[in-house]
C-alpha positions as CSV (number, residue, x, y, z in Angstrom):
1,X,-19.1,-14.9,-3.8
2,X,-18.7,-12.5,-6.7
3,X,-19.0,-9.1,-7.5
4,X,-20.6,-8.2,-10.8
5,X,-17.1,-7.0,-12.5
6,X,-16.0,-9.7,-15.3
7,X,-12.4,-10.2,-17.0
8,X,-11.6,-11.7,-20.0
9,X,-12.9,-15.0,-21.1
10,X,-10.5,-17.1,-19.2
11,X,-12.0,-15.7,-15.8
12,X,-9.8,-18.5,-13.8
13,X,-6.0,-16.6,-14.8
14,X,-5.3,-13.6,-13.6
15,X,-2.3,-11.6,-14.1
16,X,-2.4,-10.7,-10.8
17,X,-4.3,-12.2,-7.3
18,X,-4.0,-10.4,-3.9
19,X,-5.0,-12.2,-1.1
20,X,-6.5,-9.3,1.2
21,X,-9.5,-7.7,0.7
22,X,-8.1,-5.0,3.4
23,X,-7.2,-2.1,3.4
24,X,-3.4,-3.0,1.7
25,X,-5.5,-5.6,-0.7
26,X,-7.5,-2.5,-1.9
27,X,-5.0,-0.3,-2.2
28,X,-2.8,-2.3,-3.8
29,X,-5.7,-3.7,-6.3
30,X,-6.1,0.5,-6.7
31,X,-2.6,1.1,-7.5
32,X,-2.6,-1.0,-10.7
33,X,-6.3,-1.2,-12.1
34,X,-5.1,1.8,-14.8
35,X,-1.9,-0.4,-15.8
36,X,-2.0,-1.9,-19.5
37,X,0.0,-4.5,-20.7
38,X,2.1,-4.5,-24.2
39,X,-0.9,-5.4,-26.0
40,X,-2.9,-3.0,-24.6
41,X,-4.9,-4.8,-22.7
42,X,-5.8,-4.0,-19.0
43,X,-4.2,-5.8,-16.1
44,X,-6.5,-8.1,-14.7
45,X,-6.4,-8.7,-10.6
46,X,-8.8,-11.2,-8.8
47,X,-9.0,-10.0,-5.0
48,X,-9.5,-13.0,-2.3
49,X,-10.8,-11.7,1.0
50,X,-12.9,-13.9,3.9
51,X,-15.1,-11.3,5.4
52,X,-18.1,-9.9,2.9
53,X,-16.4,-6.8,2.4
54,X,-18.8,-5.2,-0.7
55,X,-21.9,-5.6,2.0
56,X,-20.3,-4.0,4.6
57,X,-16.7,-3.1,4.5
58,X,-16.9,-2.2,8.6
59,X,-17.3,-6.0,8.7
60,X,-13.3,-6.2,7.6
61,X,-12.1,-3.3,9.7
62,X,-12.2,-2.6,13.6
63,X,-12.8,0.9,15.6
64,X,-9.5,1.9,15.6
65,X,-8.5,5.0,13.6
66,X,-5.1,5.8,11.6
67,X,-2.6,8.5,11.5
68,X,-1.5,8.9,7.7
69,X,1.8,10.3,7.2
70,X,1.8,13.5,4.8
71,X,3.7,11.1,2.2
72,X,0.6,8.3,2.3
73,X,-1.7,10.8,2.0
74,X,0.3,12.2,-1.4
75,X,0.3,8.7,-2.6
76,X,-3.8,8.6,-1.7
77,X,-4.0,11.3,-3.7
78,X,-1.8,10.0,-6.4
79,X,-4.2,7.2,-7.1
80,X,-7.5,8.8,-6.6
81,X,-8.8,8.2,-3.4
82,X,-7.9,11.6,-1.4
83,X,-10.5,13.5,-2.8
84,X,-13.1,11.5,-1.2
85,X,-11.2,11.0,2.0
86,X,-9.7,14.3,2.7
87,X,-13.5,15.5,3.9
88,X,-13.6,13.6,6.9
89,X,-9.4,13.1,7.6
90,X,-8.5,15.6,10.3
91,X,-5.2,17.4,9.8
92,X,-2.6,17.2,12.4
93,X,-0.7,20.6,13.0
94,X,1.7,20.0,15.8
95,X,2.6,16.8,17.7
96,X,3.5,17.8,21.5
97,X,6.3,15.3,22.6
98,X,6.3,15.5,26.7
99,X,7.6,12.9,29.7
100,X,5.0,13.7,32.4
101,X,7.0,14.6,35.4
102,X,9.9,15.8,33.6
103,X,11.6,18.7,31.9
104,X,11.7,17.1,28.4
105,X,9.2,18.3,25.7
106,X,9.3,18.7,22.1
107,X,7.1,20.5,19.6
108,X,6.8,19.7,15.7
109,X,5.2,22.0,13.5
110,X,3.7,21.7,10.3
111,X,4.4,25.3,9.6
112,X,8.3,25.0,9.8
113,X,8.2,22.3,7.4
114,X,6.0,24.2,4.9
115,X,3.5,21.4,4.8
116,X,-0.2,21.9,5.6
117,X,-0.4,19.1,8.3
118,X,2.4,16.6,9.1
119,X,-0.6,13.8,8.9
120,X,-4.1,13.1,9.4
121,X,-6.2,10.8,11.4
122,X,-9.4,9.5,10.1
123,X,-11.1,5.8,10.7
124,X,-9.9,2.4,9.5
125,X,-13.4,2.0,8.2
126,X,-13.7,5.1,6.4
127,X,-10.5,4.5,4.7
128,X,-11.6,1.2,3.5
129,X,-15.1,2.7,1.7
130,X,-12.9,5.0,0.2
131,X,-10.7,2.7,-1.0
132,X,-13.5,0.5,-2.6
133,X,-15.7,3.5,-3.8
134,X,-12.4,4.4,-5.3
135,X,-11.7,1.3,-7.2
136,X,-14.7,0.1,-8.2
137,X,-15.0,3.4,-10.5
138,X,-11.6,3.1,-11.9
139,X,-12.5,-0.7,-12.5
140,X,-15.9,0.6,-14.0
141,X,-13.5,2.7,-16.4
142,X,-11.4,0.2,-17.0
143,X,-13.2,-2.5,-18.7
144,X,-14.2,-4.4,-15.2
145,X,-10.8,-5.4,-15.0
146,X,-11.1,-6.2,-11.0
147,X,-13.0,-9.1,-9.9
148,X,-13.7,-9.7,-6.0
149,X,-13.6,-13.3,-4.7
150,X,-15.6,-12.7,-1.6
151,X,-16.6,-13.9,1.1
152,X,-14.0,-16.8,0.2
153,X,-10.2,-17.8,1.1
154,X,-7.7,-19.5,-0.1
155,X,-6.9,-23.7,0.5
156,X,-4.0,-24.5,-1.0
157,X,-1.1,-22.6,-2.8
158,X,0.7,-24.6,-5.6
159,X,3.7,-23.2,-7.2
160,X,4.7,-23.7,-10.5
161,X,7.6,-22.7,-12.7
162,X,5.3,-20.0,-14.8
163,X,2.5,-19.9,-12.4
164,X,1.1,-20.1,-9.5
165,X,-2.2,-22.1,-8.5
166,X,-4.1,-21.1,-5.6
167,X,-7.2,-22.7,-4.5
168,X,-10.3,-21.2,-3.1
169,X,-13.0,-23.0,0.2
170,X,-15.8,-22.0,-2.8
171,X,-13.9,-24.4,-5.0
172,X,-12.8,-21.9,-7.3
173,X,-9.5,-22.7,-8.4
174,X,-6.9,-19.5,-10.0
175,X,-4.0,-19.3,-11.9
176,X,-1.5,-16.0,-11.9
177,X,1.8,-14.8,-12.5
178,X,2.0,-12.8,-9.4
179,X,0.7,-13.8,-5.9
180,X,0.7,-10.4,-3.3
181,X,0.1,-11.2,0.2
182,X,-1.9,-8.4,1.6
183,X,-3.6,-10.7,4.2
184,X,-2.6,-9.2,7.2
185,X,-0.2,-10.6,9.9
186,X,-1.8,-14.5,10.3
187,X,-1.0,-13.9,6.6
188,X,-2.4,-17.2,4.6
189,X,0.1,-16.6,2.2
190,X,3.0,-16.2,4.3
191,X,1.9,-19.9,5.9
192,X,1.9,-21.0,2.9
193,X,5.2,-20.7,1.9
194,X,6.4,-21.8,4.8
195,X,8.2,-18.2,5.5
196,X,9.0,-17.8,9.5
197,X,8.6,-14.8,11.2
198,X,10.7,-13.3,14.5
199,X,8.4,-11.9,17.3
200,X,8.9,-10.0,20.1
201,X,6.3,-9.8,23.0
202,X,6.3,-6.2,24.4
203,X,4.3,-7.1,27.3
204,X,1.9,-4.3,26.6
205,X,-1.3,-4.1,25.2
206,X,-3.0,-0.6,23.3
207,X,-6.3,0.2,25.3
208,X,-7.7,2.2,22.4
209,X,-11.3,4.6,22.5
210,X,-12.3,7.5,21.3
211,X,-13.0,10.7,23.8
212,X,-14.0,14.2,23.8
213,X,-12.6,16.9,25.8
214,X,-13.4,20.2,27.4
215,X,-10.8,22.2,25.4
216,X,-10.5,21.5,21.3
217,X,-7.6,19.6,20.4
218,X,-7.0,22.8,17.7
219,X,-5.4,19.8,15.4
220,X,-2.8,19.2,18.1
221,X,-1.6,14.9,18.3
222,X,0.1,14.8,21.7
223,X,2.5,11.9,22.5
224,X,2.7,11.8,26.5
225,X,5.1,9.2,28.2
226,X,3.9,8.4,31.5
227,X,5.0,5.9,34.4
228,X,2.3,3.3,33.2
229,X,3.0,3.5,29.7
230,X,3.0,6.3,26.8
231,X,-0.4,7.9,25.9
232,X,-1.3,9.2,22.4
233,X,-3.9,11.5,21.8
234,X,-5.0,12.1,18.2
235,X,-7.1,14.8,17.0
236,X,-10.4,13.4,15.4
237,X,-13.5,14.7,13.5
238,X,-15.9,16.8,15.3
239,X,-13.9,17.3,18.1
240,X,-13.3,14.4,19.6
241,X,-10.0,12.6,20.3
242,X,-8.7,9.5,18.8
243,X,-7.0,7.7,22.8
244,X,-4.2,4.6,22.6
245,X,-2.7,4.3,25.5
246,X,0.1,1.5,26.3
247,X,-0.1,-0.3,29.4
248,X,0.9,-3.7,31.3
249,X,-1.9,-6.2,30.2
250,X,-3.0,-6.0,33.5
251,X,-3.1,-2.6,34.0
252,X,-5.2,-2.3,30.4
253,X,-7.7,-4.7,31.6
254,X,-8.5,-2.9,34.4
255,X,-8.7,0.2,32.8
256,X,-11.1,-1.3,29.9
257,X,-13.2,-2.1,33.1
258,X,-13.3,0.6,35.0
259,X,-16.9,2.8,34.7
260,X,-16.9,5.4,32.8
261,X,-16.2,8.5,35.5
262,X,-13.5,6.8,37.1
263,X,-12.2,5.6,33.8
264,X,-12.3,9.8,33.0
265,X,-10.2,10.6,36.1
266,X,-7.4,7.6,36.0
267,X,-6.6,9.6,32.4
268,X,-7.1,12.7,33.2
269,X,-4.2,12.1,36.4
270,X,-1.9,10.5,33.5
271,X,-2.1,12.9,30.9
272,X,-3.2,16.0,32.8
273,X,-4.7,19.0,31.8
274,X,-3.5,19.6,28.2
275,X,-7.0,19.9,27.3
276,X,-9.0,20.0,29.9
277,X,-11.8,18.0,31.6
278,X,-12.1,14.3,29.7
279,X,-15.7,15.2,29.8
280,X,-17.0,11.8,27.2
281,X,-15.6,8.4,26.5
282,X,-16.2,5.7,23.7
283,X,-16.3,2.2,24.1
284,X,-12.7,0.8,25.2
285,X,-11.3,-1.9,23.2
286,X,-7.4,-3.7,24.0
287,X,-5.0,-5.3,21.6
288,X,-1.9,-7.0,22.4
289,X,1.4,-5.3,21.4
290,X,4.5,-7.2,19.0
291,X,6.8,-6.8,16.9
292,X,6.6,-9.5,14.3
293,X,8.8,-9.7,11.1
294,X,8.8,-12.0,7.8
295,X,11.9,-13.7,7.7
296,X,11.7,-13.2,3.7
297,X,10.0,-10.7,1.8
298,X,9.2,-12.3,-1.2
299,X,8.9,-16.5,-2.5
300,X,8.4,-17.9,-6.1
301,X,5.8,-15.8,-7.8
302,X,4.5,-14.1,-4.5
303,X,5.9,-11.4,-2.7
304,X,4.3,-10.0,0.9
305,X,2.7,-6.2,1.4
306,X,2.0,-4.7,4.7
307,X,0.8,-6.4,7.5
308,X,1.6,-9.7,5.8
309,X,5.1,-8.4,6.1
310,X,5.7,-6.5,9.5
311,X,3.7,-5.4,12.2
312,X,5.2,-2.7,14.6
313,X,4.3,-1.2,17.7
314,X,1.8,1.9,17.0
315,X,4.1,3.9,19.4
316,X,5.0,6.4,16.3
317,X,2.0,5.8,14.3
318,X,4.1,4.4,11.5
319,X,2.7,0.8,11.0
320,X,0.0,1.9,8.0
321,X,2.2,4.0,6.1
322,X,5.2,1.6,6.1
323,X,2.4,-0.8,4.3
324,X,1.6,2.1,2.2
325,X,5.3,2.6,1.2
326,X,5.3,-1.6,0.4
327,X,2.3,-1.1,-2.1
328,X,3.5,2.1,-3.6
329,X,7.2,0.0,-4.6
330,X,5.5,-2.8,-5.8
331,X,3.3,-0.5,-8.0
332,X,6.1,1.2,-8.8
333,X,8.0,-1.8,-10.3
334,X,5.4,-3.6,-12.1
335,X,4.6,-0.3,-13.9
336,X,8.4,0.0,-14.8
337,X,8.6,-3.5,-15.9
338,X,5.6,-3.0,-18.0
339,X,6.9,0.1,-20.1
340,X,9.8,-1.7,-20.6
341,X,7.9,-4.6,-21.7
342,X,6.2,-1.9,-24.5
343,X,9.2,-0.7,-25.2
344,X,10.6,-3.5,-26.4
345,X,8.1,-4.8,-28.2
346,X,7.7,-1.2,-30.5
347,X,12.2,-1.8,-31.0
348,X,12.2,-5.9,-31.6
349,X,8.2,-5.8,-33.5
350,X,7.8,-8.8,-30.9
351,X,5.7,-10.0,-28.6
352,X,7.3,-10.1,-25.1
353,X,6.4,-11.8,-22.3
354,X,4.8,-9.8,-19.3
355,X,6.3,-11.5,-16.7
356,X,5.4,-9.5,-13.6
357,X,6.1,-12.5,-11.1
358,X,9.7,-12.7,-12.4
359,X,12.7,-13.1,-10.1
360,X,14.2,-10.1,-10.6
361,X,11.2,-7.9,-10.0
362,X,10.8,-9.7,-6.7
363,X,14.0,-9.6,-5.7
364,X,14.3,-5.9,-6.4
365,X,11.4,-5.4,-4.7
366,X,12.7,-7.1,-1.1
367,X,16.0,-5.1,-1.6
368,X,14.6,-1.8,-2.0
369,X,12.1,-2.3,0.8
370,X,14.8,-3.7,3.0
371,X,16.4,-0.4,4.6
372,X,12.9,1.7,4.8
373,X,11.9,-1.7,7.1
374,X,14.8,-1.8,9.6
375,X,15.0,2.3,10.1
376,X,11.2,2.1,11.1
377,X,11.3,-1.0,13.4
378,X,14.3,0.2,14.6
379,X,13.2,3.4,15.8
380,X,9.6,2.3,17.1
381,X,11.8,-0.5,18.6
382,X,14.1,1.9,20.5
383,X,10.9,4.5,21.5
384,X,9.4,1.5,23.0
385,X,12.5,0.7,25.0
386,X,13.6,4.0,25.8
387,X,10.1,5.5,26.7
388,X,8.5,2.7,28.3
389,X,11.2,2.2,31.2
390,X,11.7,4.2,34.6
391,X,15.2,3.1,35.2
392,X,17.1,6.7,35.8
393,X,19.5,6.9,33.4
394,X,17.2,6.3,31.0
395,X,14.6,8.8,32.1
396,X,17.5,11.5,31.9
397,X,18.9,10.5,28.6
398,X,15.4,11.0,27.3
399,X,14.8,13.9,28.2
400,X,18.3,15.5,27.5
401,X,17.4,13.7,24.1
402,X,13.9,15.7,23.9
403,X,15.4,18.6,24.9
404,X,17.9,18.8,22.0
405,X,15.0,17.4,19.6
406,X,13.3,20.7,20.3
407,X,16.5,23.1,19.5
408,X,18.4,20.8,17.0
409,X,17.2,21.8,13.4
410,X,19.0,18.8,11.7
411,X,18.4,16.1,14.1
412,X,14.3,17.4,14.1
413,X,14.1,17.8,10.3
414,X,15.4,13.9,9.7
415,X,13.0,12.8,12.4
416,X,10.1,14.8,11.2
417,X,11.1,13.7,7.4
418,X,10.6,9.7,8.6
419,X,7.5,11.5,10.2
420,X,5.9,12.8,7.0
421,X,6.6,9.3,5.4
422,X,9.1,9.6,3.2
């Protein structure tokens, strides 16, 4: 169930317990390991996740691959992952914006923003053995200061006025100030609580496989809206392309079933010759498409991250790096609340309390969260609308709106800003 990390001699409290072995979980668990209390002391985190992630971490992730904004990878590189992941992330140059059958098209490039790649696309499952292979040497460094409850889950959640009690199917019971949610969107915590979410059914489903193609990609991510439903094409590692295409469930299931050569031609006809022959194609898998949102960010002592929180329609690639944004706030505000916590002990010569589950933190944390949350589901939210309907009027205030995208400096900086993640 354990790893072989220890904490202190009360190994049942921790200051902090993330529910999430996942990519946020890690990343989050990352984000603090080098944080010191006013004593000096390390921060100690327990991390609860159900699959046996430190056997096999492509048991907790699927075969889907993620676009990271220039602004996550920054932050990737702020904690000390990057430099293992930026071998096998493939840069994106440009992003080709185009409505098949129309006039509109649009072309963002790296170059005019003076940025080496407006994001990069590498595999869930490579991003979660660097997240690990990251942390476990910063918890090495750090005293062991991480422990991994795993494979287990959590049973109950008790809260109390100091603390909160969570209970584990080993029988393990833990005790912390601070409870993150990083357990994805059937988020334990979340059902905890009793916090109720608002979805919205799309009626689409991603049919999402990796392909390789008769001309390189040359690091181009094309977007291509067609009459069944927008296609994305992300340039992968050693040539191949990373394919999610939107369609009807229907139309997905057929698609997934289709053989492999007519499956080639069906995409070839909807995205057309941009590069050439589809001339390989990977194993199709389909999920369902929502929009679901927390009705609160944050509860007594606990407070959600990612998933856990929101989960957006991959139509702008932004779902990841939203989570990202969540976990580099709540670092953000514990390590704050910590230096003041020194501080005041070096003025006063007392020990102060490090309260990191306190109201105030929490609350601060839902507010400043708040407004990066609604722009993003609100644009991915109107894409889907506006680029997913053939109604005329529509079609033609697309692609007026493409159209000016491509020749309005101000209105494509602020887009391609969002874009970079920040």
């Amino acid at each position: 169930m354990k790893n072989e990390n220890t904490v202190n001699s009360d190994e049942h409290f921790f200051d902090v317990v993330i529910s999430g072995g996942g990519l946020s979980g890690t990343l989050m668990a990352l984000s603090l390991v080098d944080l010191t209390k006013a004593d000096g002391s390390a921060l100690t985190i327990a991390i609860i996740e159900a699959s046996p992630v430190l056997k096999n971490a492509s048991l907790t992730y699927d075969d889907r691959v993620l676009a990271l904004s220039h602004g996550t990878a920054c932050y990737l590189e702020e904690v000390g992952a990057w430099p293992f992941l930026s071998a096998v992330a493939e840069p994106i140059k440009q992003i080709h914006v185009s409505d098949r059958g129309h006039y509109g098209k649009a072309r963002l490039d790296a170059s005019e923003h003076k940025v080496s790649a407006l994001g990069y696309v590498v595999e869930m499952t490579l991003i979660g053995q660097t997240l690990q292979r990251a942390l476990e040497g910063k918890s090495t460094l750090a005293n062991k200061n991480v422990q991994w409850f795993t494979p287990d889950s959590i049973t109950d959640v008790q809260w109390q006025k100091k603390e909160v009690n969570i209970h584990l199917s080993s029988g393990v019971s833990l005790s912390t100030k601070l409870l993150l949610g990083c357990d994805g969107a059937q988020s334990a915590c979340r059902q905890f609580a009793n916090i109720n979410v608002d979805k919205s059914e799309y009626g689409q489903c991603a049919l999402i496989t990796n392909i390789t193609t008769e001309k390189p990609h040359n690091n181009i991510a094309f977007e291509r809206f067609t009459e069944t439903g927008p296609i994305a094409m992300l340039p992968l590692s050693r040539g191949r392309c990373s394919l999610v295409w939107t369609l009807t469930p229907d139309l997905a299931a057929q698609m997934r079933d289709l053989d492999d050569v007519t499956f080639k031609q069906q995409l070839e006809r909807s995205f057309g010759s941009w590069l050439g022959a589809i001339t390989d194609v990977g194993k199709r898998v389909i999920y369902p498409l929502n929009l679901v949102q927390a009705q609160e960010q944050v509860y007594h002592r606990m407070a959600l991250i990612g998933n856990a929180s929101h989960t957006i329609h991959p139509i702008a690639g932004q779902g990841f790096n939203l989570g990202v944004r969540d976990v580099q706030q709540m670092a953000q505000l514990i390590t704050t609340h910590l230096a003041s916590q020194k501080s005041q002990e070096i003025e006063t010569g007392q020990d102060k309390v490090n309260d990191i589950g306190s109201f105030s933190l929490l609350s601060e944390y839902a507010q400043q969260r708040k407004t990066d949350h609604q722009q993003i589901i609100m644009l991915t939210d109107s894409l889907v609308t506006l680029f997913s309907n053939s109604l005329p009027p529509l079609v033609v205030g697309r692609n007026i709106g493409l159209k000016v995208l491509n020749y309005f400096s101000p209105f494509k900086n602020a887009l391609v800003n969002k874009t970079l993640g920040y």
